[in-house]
DRENDO-1510 file (C-alpha; in Angstrom, 1 decimal, always signed):
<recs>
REC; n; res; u; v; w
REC; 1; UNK; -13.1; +19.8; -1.4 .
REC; 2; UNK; -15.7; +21.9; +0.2 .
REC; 3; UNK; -17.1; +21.6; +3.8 .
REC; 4; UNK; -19.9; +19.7; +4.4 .
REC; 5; UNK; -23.3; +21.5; +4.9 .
REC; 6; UNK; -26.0; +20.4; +7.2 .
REC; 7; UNK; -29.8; +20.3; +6.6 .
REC; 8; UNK; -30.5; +24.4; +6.0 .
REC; 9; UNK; -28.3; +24.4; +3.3 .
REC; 10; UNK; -25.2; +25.9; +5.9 .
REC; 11; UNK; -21.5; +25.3; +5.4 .
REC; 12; UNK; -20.2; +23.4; +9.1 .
REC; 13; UNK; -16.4; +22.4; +9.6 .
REC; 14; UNK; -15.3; +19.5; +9.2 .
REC; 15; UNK; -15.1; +16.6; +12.6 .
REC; 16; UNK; -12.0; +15.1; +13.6 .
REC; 17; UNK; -13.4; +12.2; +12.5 .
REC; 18; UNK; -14.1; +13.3; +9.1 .
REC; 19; UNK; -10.8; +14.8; +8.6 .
REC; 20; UNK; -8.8; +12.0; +9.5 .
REC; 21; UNK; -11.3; +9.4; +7.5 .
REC; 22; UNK; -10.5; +11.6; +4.3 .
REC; 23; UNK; -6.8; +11.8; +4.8 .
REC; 24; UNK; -6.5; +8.4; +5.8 .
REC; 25; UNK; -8.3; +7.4; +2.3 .
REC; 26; UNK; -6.1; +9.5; +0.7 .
REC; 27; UNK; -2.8; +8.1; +1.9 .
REC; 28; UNK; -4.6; +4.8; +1.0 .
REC; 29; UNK; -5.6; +5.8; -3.0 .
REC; 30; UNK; -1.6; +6.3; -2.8 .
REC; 31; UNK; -0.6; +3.4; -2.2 .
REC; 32; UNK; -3.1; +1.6; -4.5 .
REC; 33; UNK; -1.9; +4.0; -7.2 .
REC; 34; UNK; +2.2; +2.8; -7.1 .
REC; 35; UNK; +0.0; -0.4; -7.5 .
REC; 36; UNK; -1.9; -0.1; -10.0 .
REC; 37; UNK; +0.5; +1.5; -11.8 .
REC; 38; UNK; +3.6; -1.1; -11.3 .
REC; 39; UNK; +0.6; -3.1; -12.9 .
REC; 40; UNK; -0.1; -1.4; -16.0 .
REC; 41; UNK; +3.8; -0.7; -16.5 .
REC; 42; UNK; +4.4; -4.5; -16.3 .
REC; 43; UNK; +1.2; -5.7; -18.8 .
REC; 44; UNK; +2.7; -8.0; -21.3 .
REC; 45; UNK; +6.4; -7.9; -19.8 .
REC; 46; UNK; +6.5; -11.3; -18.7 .
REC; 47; UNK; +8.8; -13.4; -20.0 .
REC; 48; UNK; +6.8; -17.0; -19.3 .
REC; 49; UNK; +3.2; -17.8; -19.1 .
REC; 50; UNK; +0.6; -18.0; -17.8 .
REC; 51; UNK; -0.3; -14.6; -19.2 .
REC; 52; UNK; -3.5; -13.1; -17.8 .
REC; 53; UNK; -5.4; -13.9; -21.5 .
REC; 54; UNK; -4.9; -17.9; -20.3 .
REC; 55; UNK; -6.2; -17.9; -16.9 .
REC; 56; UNK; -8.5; -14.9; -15.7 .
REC; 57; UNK; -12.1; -14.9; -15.8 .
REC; 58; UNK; -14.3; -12.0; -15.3 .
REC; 59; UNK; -15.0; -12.0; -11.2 .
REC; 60; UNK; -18.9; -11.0; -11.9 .
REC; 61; UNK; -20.0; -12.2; -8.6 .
REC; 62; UNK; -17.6; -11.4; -6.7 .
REC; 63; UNK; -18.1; -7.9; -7.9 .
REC; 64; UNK; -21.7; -8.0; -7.6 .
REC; 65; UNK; -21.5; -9.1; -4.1 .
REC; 66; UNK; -19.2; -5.8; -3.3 .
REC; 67; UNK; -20.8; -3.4; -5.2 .
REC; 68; UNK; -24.1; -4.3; -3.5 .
REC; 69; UNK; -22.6; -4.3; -0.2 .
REC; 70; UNK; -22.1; -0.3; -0.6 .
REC; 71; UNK; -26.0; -0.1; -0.9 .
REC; 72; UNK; -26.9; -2.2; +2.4 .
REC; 73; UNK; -24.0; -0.5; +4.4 .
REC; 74; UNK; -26.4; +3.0; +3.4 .
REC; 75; UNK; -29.3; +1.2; +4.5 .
REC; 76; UNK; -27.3; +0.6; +7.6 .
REC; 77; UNK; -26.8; +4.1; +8.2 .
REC; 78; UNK; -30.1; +5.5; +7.5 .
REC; 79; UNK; -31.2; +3.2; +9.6 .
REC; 80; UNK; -29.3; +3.7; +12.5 .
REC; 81; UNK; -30.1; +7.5; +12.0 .
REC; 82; UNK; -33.5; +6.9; +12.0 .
REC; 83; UNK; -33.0; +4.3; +15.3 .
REC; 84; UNK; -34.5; +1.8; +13.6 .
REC; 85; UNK; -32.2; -1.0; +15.2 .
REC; 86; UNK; -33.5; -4.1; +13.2 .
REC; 87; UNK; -32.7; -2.5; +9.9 .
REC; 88; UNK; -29.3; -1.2; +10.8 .
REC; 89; UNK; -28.5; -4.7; +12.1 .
REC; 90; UNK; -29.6; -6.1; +8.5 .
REC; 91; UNK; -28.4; -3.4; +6.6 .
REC; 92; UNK; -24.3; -4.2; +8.7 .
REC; 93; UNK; -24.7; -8.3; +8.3 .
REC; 94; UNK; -25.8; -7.9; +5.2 .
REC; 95; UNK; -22.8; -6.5; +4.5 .
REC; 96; UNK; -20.6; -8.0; +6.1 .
REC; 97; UNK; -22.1; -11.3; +4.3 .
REC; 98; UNK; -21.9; -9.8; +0.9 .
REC; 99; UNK; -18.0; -8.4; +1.4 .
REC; 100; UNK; -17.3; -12.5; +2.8 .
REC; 101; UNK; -18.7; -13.5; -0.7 .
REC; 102; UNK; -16.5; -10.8; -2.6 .
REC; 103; UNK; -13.4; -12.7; +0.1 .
REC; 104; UNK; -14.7; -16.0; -0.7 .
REC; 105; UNK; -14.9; -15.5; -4.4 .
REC; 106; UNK; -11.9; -14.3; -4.4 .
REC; 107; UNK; -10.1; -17.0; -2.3 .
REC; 108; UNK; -11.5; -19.9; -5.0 .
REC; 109; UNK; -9.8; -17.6; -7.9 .
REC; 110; UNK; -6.5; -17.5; -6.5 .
REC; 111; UNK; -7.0; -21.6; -5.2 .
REC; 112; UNK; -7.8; -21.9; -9.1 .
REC; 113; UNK; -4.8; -19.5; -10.4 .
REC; 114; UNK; -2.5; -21.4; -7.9 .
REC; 115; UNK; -3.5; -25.4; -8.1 .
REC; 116; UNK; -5.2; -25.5; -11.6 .
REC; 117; UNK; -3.2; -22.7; -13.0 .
REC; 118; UNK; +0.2; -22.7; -11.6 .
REC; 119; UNK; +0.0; -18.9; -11.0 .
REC; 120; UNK; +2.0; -18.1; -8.4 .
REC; 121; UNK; +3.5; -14.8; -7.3 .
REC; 122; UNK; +6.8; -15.7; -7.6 .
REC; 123; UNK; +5.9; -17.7; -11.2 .
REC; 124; UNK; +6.6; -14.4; -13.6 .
REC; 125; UNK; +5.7; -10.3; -13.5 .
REC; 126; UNK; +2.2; -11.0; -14.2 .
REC; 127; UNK; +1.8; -13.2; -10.9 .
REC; 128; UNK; +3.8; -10.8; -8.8 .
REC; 129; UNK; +1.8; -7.5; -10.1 .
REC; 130; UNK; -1.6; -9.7; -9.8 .
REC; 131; UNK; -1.5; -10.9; -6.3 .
REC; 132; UNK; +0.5; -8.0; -5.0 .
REC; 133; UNK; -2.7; -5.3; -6.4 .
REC; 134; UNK; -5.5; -8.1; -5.7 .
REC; 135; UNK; -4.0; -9.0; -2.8 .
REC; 136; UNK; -3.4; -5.3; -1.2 .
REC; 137; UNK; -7.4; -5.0; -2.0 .
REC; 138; UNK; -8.6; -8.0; -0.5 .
REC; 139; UNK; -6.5; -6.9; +2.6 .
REC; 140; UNK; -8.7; -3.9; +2.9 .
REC; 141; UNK; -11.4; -5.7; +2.2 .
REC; 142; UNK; -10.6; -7.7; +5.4 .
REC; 143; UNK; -10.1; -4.6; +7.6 .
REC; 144; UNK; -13.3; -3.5; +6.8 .
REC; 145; UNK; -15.3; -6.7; +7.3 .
REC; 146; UNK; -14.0; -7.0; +11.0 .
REC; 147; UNK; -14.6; -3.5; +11.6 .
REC; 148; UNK; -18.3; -4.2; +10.5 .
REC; 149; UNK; -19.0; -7.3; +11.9 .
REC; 150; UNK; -17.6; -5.8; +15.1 .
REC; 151; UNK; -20.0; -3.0; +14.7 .
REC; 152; UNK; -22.5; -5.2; +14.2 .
REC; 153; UNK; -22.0; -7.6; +17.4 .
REC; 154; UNK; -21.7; -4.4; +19.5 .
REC; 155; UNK; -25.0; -3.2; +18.3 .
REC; 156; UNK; -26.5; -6.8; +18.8 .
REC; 157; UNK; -25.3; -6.3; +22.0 .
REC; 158; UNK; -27.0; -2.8; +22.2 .
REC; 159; UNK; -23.4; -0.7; +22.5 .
REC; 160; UNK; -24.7; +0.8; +18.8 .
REC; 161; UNK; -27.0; +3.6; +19.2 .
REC; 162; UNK; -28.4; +6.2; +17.3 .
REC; 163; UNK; -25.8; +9.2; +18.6 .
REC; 164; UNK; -23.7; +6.7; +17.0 .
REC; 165; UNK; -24.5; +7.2; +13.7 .
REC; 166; UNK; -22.1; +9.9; +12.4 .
REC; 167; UNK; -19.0; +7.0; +13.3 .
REC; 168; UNK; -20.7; +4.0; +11.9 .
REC; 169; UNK; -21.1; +6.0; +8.6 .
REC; 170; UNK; -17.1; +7.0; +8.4 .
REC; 171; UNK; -16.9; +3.2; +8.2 .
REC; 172; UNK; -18.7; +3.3; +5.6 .
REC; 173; UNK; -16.7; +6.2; +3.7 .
REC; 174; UNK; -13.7; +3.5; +4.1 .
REC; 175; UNK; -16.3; +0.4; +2.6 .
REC; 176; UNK; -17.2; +2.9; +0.0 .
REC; 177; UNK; -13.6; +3.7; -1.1 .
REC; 178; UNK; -12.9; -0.4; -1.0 .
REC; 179; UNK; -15.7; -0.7; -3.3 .
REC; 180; UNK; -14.4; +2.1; -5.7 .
REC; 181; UNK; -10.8; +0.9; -5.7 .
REC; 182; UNK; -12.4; -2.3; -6.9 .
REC; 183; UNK; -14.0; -0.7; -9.8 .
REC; 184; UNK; -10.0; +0.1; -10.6 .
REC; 185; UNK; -8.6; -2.8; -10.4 .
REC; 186; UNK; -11.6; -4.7; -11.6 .
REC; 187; UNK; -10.8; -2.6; -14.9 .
REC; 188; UNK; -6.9; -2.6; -14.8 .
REC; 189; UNK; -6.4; -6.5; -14.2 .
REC; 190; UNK; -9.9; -8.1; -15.6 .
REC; 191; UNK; -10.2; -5.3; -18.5 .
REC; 192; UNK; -7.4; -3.4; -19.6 .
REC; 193; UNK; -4.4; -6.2; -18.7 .
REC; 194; UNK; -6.1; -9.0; -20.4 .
</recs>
């Protein structure tokens, strides 16, 4: 990785902030790499249905809804970097309300999977490895709708500022990496394991 450079084309050092964004994404694409692979290695082991063939559908909302939230968190930032306060407040809710549809989608799969279905995680291999990787995602996914929506409120409230700008868009490093681990295990489980 190479340091970042500012507008004259000039190498700078890396923040504090930066630093500890980066490593704390990389501990994180750890630990959803043991889960995606205990996934793949356990595809097709189950002993007993319901196999993933029988019961998942492609999440296409859901994923649109997250995958679009990475562009309105940029707008965010821009915004807020150009002080334009009514934009950045869109650009956070707007994400926030698009990463509660990804949640939301989500929650009506597994309430399918679990009522309809009988997919639990304790049913066979598959249900263990599904909700364990979906689950782990959605978690983070969580995190980093409160930290938003509590970025948002405190710039409602005017605590958000422009000479904030630099630590609203590490939070969006962290929705960008939840958005790219979703593109992993969108492929893995809804793709490859089916």
């Amino acid at each position: 990785m190479t340091a970042p450079i500012d507008g004259q084309g000039n190498a700078t050092a890396w923040s504090r902030g930066e630093v500890g964004t980066l490593l704390l994404i990389l501990a994180e694409t750890s630990f959803f790499a043991i889960f995606i692979v205990g996934y793949l290695f356990y595809i097709g082991k189950s002993l007993s249905g319901p196999y993933p063939a029988d019961v998942l559908e492609l999440p296409v909302v859901a994923t649109i809804c997250l995958l679009s939230s990475s562009v309105t968190v940029v707008v965010a930032v821009r915004a807020l970097e150009a002080d334009r306060r009514g934009a950045f407040l869109a650009g956070i809710f707007a994400t926030v309300l698009l990463g509660g549809g990804f949640l939301a989608a989500t929650a009506l799969e597994w309430r399918k999977l679990i009522v309809d279905d009988g997919l639990m995680i304790s049913t066979n291999l598959f249900g263990t490895t599904f909700y364990s990787l979906v689950g782990f995602h959605a978690a983070h996914v969580t995190v980093g709708l409160l930290l938003l929506a509590l970025v948002g409120v405190l710039g409602v409230l005017g605590f958000v500022r422009k000479e904030h700008a630099t630590r609203v868009d590490l939070l969006s490093w962290y929705w960008h990496f939840v958005d790219v681990v979703w593109i992993a295990v969108f492929t893995v489980v809804y793709v490859v394991g089916v």
